[in-house]
N, C-alpha and C positions, 0 to 999 in steps of 0.2 A: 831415663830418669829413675834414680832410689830410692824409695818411699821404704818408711822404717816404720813399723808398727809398736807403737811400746804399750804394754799394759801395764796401766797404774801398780802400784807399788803392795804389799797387806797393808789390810783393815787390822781396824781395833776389834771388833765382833767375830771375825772368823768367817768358818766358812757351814756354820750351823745354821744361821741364821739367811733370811730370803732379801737378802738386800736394796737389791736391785737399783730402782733412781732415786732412794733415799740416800741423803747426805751424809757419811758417816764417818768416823774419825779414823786416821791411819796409824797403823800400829809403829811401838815406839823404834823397831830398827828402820822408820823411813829415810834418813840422810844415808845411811848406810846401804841399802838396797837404792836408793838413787844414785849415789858415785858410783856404784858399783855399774851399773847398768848406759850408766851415762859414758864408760869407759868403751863402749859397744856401739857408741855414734859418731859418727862426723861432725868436725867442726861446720860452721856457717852454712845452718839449710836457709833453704827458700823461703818457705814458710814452716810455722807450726800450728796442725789443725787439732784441736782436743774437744774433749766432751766437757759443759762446762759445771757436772758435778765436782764437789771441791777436790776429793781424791785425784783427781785427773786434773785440773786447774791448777791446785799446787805445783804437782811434778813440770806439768807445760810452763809455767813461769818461772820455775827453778832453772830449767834447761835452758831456756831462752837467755837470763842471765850469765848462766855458765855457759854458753855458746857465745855468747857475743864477741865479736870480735875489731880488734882494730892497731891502728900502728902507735905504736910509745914513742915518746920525746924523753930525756933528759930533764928535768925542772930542777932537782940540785943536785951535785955530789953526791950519788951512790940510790939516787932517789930517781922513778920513773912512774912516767902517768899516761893511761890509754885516752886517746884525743881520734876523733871521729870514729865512734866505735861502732858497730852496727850490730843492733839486736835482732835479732828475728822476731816475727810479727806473730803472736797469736791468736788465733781465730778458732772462735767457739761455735761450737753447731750443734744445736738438740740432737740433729740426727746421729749423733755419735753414741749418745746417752746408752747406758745398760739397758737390757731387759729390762720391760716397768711389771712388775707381778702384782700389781692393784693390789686388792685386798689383804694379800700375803706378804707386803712388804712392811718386814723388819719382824716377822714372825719366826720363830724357830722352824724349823724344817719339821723335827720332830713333833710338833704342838698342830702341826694342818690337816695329821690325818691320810693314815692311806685309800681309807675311802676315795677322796678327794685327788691326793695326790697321783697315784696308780693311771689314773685314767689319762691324767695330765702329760705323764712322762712317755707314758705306753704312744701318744702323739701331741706330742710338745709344741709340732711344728703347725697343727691347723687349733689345736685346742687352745683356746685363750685361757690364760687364770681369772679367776672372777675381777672383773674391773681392770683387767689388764691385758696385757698382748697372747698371741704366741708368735712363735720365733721368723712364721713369716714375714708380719709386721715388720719386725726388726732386719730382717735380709730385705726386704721394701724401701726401708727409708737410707738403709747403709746404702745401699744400690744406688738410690737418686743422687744422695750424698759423695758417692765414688763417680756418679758419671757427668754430676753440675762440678765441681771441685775439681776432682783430680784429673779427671781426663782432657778437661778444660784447659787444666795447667800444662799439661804432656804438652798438648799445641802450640805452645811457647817456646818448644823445644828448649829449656830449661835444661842444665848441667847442674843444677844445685840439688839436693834431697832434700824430699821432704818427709815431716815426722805428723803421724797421727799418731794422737796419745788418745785410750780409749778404755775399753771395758772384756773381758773376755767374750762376752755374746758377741760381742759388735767383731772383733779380731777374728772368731769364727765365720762370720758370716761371711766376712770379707775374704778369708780362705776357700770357702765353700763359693763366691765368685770366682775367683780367683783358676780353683782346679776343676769347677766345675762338678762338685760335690754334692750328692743328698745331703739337702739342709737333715734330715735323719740323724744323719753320722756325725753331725758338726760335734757335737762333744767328747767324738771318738778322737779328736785332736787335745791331747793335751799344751795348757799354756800356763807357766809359773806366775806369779808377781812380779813387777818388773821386768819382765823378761821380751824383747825385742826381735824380732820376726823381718827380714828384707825381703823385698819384692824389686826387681828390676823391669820397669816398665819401657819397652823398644816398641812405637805404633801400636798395632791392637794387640802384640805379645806379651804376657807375663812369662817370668822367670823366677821363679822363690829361688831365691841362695839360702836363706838356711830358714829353721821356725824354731822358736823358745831358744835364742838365746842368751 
């Protein structure tokens, strides 16, 4: 089974600011970075699982749209119309949600302070930010989330792919199951906007074919 990873699309705010599962607006080349990236999937998955902050919601209901699929009739001269057309299903799961930075969300990076921050980063992966996660939490619930969902689905032996649309933490972490990786190094992995990542799932084997692209 192919399971496609796509990471939502840029933000309006950049990448200054501590975003995290605040809701925030996408910046204005979003149609254009979603065809663009849309051209990097397959028609008719199985399902689509997304996180259901809006930047990720958008783009999973756009795709579902522009993936549907079905067979055309004739209705008049020169005119045709799709009749049983089948959309893919999407399903929304907190667990997919970004990194939640509590207190620090929607703050400028630069305005929190190296006091603060230094200690954060130096271990990201046990030190929570005030009122909010760190990065194990988030490899915790990605995990439950990969092993209730997807592996669930493997069992099906399914032939269709499927797309998790998501966040860069959560795509991280998912890699860092994946090759078995220091959650540490997880953002020694670079991942663009919009950019889509394969995984080929065979029983209890992963095979990444490619990442960011």
């Amino acid at each position: 089974m192919d399971v496609y990873l796509i990471r939502h699309t840029e933000v309006s705010v950049g990448r200054s600011v501590a975003y995290g599962q605040t809701d925030v607006e996408l910046a204005e080349t979003y149609e254009e970075q979603r065809d663009r990236l849309t051209a990097h999937l397959p028609e008719d998955p199985a399902f689509i699982f997304s996180s259901p902050l809006n930047r990720c919601r958008r783009l999973a209901e756009d795709l579902a749209g522009a993936l549907a699929t079905g067979s055309q009739i004739e209705t008049a001269p020169g005119q045709t119309a799709v009749v049983d057309a089948h959309r893919p299903n999407v399903q929304y799961d907190d667990r997919l949600k970004e990194y939640f930075f509590g207190d620090w969300e929607m703050k400028p990076w630069a305005d929190i302070g190296r006091e603060l921050l230094d200690p954060w980063m130096a271990d990201f992966v046990n030190s929570k930010t005030p009122n909010g996660e760190n990065f194990q939490d988030v490899f915790n619930r990605v995990g439950s989330f990969w092993r209730e969902q997807i592996l669930s689905l493997a069992q099906t032996q399914t032939s269709q792919p499927v797309f998790i649309v998501s966040h860069g933490g959560v795509i991280r972490a998912l890699l860092c199951l994946f090759l078995d990786l220091s959650l540490q190094n997880a953002y020694r992995l670079n991942l663009d906007y919009g950019a889509v990542t394969k995984l080929t799932l065979t029983g209890s084997t992963y095979t990444i074919q490619y990442i960011n692209r």
